[in-house]
C-alpha positions in Angstrom: 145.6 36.7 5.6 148.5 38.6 4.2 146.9 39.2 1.1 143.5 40.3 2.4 145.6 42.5 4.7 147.8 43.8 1.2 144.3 44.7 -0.6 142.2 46.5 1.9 145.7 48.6 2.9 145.5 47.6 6.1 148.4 47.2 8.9 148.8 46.0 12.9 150.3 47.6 15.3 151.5 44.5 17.8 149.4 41.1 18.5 146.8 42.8 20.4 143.2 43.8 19.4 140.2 44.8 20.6 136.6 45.7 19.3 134.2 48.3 19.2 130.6 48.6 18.6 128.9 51.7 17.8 125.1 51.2 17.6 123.7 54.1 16.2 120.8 55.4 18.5 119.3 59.1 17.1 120.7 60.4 13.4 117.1 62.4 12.7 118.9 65.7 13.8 121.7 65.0 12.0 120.2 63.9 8.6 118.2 67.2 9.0 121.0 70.0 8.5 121.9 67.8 5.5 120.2 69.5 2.7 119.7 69.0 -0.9 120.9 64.7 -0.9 119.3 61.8 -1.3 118.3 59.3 2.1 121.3 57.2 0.4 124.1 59.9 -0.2 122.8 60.7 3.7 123.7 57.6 5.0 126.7 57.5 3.3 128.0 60.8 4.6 127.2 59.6 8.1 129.3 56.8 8.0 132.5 58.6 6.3 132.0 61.4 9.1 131.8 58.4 12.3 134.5 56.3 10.3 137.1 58.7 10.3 136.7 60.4 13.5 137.1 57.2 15.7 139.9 56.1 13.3 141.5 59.8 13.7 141.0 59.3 17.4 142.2 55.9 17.5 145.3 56.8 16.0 146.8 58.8 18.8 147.3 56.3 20.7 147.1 53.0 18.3 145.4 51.8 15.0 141.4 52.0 14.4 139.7 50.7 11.7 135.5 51.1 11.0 133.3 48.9 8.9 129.7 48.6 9.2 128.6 45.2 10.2 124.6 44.1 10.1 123.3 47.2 12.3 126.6 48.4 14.1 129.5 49.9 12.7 132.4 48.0 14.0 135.8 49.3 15.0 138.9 46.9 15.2 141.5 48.4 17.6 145.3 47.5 17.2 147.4 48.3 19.6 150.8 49.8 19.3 152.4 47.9 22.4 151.2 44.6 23.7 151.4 45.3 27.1 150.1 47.6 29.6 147.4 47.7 32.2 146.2 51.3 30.8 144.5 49.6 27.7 141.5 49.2 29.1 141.0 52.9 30.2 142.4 53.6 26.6 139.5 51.7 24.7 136.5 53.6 27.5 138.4 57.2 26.3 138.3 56.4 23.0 134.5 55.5 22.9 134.0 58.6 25.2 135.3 61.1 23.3 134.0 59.3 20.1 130.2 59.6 21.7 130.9 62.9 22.8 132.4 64.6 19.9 129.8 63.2 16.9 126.9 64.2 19.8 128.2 68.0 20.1 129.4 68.1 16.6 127.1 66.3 14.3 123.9 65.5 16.8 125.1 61.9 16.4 124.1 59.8 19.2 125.7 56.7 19.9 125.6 53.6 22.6 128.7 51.7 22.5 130.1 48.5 24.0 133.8 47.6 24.5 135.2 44.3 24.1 138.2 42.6 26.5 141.6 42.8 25.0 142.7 39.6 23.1 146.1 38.1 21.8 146.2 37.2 17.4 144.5 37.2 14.7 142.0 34.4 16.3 141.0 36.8 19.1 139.5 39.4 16.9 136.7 37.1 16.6 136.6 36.7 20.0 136.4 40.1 21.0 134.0 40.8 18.4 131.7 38.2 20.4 132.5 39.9 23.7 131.3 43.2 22.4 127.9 41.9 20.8 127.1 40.2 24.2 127.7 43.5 25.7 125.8 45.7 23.4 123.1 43.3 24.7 122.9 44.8 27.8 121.5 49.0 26.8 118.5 47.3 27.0 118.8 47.2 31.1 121.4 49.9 31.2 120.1 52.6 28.5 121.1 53.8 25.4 124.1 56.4 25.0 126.0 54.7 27.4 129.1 53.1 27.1 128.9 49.3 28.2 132.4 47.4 29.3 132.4 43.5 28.7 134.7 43.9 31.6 132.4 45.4 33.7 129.8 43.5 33.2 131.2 39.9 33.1 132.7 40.8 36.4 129.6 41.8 38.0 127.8 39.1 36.8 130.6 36.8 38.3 130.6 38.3 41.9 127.0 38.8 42.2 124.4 36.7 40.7 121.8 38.8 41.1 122.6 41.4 38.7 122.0 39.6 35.3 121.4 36.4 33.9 123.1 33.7 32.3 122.5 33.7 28.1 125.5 34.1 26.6 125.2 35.2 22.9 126.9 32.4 21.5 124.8 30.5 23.5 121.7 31.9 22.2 123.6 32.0 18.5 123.9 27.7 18.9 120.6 27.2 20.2 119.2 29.5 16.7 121.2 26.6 15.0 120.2 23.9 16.2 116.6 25.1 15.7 117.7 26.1 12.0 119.3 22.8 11.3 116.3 20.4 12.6 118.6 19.6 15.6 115.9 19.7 17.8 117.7 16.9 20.6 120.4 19.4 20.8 118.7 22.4 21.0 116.6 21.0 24.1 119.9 19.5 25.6 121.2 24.0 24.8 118.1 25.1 26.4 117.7 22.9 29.3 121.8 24.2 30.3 120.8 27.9 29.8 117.3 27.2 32.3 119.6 25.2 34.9 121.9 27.3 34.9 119.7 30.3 35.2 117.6 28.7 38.1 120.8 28.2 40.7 120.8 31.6 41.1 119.4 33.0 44.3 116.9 35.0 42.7 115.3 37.0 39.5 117.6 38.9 38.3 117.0 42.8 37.4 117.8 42.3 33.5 115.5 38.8 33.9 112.7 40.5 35.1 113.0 43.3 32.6 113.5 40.6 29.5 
């Protein structure tokens, strides 16, 4: 880890990290005012311009750093102190005034989702997870918001009714089981995520929209 660390120049603040998803929703107007460059040399400027302005932004406060990952650009946020109840409301500004400032700059439009805060390098991974599952949810909520795994894992826990139980690593170990022939598994994975579904009171808003 130190070495990997040691080659791509990167550094942590404290033992605490979160994550960032930025799914990129409307770049047409924004790939328009570039002139005279190829679709490639486009999509290469795009992602310099979004890369360092959230890590320029993240660094007021703490430590950013943005790869693209699959179809989201990914920021990993390292905190300079490990405590504090304000980190929360420090990870919503920062995807705020990230949203906001590419939108009214660059007519870059983005939907992001913000992961919990996690302890070590093992929780990266964690809140990685915690941010796909809730990028998940702009399908119910909209895109060019800005979703809270938070948020949404506590409303889900005080009232059933307002979404439904399927996990993304839940769906991820039921796609491989299917993949791997584990077909006794995969129907033990699917008959959990169908019980647990069905003790809830009723259809859900986000079930009934699925």
């Amino acid at each position: 880890m130190n070495e990997a660390l040691t080659t791509f120049n990167m550094a942590f603040e404290s033992d605490r990290f979160a994550v960032i998803l930025m799914n990129l929703e409307e770049s047409g107007p924004f790939y328009e005012r570039v002139q005279g460059m190829d679709p490639g040399d486009k999509r290469k400027l795009l992602q310099f311009i979004l890369t360092n302005v959230m890590e320029e932004l993240a660094a007021r406060h703490n430590r950013g750093y943005v790869t693209e990952i699959d179809e989201f650009f990914a920021c990993l946020v390292s905190f300079r102190q490990e405590d504090g109840p304000e980190r929360k409301e420090t990870l919503l500004q920062l995807a705020r005034e990230t949203q906001a400032f590419l939108n009214q700059h660059y007519h870059i439009q983005l939907t992001l989702s913000v992961s919990s805060v996690h302890s070590g390098i093992t929780g990266i991974s964690e809140a990685y997870t915690e941010a796909l599952d809730a990028m998940e949810y702009k399908l119910v909520m909209g895109r060019k918001e800005i979703l809270s795994y938070e948020d949404i894992h506590k409303g889900t826990e005080a009232d059933s009714n307002t979404g439904y139980y399927y996990p993304l690593q839940v769906e991820q170990q039921l796609i491989n089981c299917v993949k791997v022939g584990d077909f006794e598994k995969a129907k033990t994975t699917l008959d959990g995520i169908i019980e647990r579904n069905l003790q809830r009171p009723a259809v859900s808003v986000a079930l009934a929209r699925a």
